[in-house]
N, C-alpha and C positions, 0 to 999 in steps of 0.2 A: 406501447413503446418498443421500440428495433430491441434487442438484445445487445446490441453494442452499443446503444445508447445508457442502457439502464447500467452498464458494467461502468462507461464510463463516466458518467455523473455519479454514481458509486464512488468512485477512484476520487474524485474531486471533493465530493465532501471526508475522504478520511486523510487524503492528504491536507486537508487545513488545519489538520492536529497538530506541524508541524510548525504552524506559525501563532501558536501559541504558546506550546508545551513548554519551550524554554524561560518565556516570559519578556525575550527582549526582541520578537520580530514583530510579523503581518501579516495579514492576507489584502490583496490591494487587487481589488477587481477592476480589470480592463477593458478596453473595446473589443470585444470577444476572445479574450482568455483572464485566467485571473493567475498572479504572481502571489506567492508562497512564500515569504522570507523567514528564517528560523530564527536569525540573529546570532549566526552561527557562522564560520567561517570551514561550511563543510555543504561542497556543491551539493551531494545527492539531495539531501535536506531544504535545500531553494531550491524552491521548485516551480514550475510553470504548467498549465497546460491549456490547450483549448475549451471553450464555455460552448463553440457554435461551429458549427462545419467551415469549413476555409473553402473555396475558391481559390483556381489560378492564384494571382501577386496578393491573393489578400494575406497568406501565410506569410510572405516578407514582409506586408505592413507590419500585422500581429506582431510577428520578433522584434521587429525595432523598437516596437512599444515596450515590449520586455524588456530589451535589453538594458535601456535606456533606464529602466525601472532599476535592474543588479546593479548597472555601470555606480550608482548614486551609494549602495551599500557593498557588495559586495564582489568578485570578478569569477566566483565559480559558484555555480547554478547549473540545474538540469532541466530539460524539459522532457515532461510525459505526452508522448502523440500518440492519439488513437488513431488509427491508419483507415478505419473508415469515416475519420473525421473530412476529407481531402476529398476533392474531386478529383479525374481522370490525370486533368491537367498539373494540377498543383502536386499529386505524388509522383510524376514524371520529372519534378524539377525537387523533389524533397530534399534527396542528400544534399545536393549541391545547394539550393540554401541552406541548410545547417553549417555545411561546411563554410560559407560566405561567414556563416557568425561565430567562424572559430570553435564547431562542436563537431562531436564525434560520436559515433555510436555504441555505447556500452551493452547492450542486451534489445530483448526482443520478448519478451513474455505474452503469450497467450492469455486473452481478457477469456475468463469461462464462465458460464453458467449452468446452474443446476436448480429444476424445478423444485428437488427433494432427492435427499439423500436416497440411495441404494444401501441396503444391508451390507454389514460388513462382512467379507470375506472368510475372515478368522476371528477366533478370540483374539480380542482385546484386554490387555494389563486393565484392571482398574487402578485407576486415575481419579483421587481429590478433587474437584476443582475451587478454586478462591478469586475472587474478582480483587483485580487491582486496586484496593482500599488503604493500605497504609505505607509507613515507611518499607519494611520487612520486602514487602511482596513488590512496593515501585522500584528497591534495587535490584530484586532476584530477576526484573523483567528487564530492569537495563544492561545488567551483567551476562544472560542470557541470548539476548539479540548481541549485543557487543561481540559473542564469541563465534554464534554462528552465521551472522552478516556481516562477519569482518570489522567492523564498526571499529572506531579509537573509543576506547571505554569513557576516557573525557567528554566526549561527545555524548556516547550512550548516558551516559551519568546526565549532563546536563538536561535532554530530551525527556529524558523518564522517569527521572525521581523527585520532581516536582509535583509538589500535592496537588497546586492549579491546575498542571497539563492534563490531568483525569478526571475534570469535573465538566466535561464537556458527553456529545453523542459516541464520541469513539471510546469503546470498553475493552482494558482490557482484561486477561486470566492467566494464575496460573495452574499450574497444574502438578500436584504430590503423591508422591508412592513412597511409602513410608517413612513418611515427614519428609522426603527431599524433593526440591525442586526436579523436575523430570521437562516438562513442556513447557512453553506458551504459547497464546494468541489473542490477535485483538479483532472485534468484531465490531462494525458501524452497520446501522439504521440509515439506508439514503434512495431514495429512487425505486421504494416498493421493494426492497432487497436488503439482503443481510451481507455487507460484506466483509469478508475474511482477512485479514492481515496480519505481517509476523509470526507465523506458524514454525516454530523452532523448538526443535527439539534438544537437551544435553548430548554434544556427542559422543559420548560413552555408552549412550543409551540408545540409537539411533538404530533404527529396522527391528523393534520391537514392539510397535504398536503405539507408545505415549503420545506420541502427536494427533493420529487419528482419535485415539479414543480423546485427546485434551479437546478438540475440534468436533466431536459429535455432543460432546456433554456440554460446552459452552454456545454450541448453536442450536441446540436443546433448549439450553434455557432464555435466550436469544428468542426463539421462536414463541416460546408460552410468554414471553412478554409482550411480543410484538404482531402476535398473527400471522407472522408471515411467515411462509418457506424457502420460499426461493433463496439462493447463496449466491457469489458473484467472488471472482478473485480474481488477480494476475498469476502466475504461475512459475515458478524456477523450475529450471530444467531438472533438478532434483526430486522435487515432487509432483510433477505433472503426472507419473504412473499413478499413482499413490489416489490426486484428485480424479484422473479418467474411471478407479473402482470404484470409488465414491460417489457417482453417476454426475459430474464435472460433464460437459460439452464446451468447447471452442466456439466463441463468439464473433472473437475479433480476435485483432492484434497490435498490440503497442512497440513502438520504437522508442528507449531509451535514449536521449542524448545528451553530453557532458561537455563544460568547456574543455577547453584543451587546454 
């Protein structure tokens, strides 16, 4: 399988975490893409993306089907496109449909993969780490993503501290240095790969190591459970140095888009 394929069927199964986690959305599979609803009145969180390569007008069809799906619940929804999902034709005309459906473009993250970690650079802080298992640890990881993904803590709260939303494939950790919370991350099983999500660190704490090390120990034990090596993430622009030492490669790439 392509490398942009594996990243992005990746991406697809951990964003259907989101349409359970709360306990009042969906996941509602399409005529080649499947919709995401959180049951949540917060676009990033509805979410859409492609199941199957588009063609030329087939990306217009696809959205309408969407759309038509939010119009019923919700009016703000995002869509994630794998940009080698499109042929020649249909990314020459991409913005401007987006734009036709009232969306705009919020980012651009790099799909990467990694056969296997590269040794790390420097010492690393030792890092705890604790899997997402009770109350304690489902707030420390809503309150955490809230601060450093800008998140409305209401939101964060509702998504993450539900004992259901973590009884599914997507795991997540946290990560302690002398008993304080320091890291997170959540890691999913999908497409012969391990992939990485929510890698946040306490900003107080940041460029000191806890995130990496929280992200080699939890994909550690990630790996002896599962056999696998290979890792797969999207990337912020804040950490893409960070993943490139950690022997990360650029696969593809995704276009973020948001209603307006």
């Amino acid at each position: 399988m392509s490398g942009f394929l594996i990243v992005d069927e990746n991406l697809r199964a951990a964003m259907q975490f989101f349409g359970v986690a709360a306990g009042s959305g969906e996941v509602r599979t399409l005529d080649g893409s499947v919709a995401i609803f959180s049951g949540l009145d917060y676009g990033v969180f509805n979410i859409a993306l492609l199941t199957s390569p588009a063609r030329g007008g087939e990306l217009e069809a696809r959205l309408n089907e969407v759309a038509r799906y939010f119009r019923e619940r919700t009016l703000r929804w995002s869509f994630w496109l794998c940009d080698d999902m499109l042929d020649g034709a249909a990314m020459k005309q991409v913005r401007q449909t987006f734009q036709n459906f009232g969306m705009r473009v919020i980012s651009h993250p790099p799909g990467m993969l990694a056969e296997a970690l590269e040794p790390p650079v420097r010492k690393l802080p030792e890092v705890e780490i604790r899997p997402v298992c009770d109350a304690a640890s489902r707030a420390a990881f809503a309150e955490l993503t809230s601060a450093a993904f800008d998140i409305p803590y209401t939101i964060a709260r509702a998504v993450y501290t539900r004992e259901q939303a973590w009884q599914g494939d997507y795991q997540g950790f946290v990560g302690l240095a002398q008993g304080r919370v320091v890291a997170i991350v959540a890691l999913i099983r999908a497409a012969d790969a391990i992939g990485v999500y929510s890698l946040a660190t306490s900003s107080v704490l940041r460029r000191r190591g806890y995130g990496e090390a929280l992200l080699r120990a939890a994909a550690s034990e990630m790996q002896r459970r599962t056999g696998l090596t290979r890792l797969v993430l999207q990337s912020t622009e804040a950490g893409y140095a960070l993943y490139r030492r950690m022997g990360f490669r650029d696969v593809t790439k995704f276009t973020v888009y948001l209603t307006k």
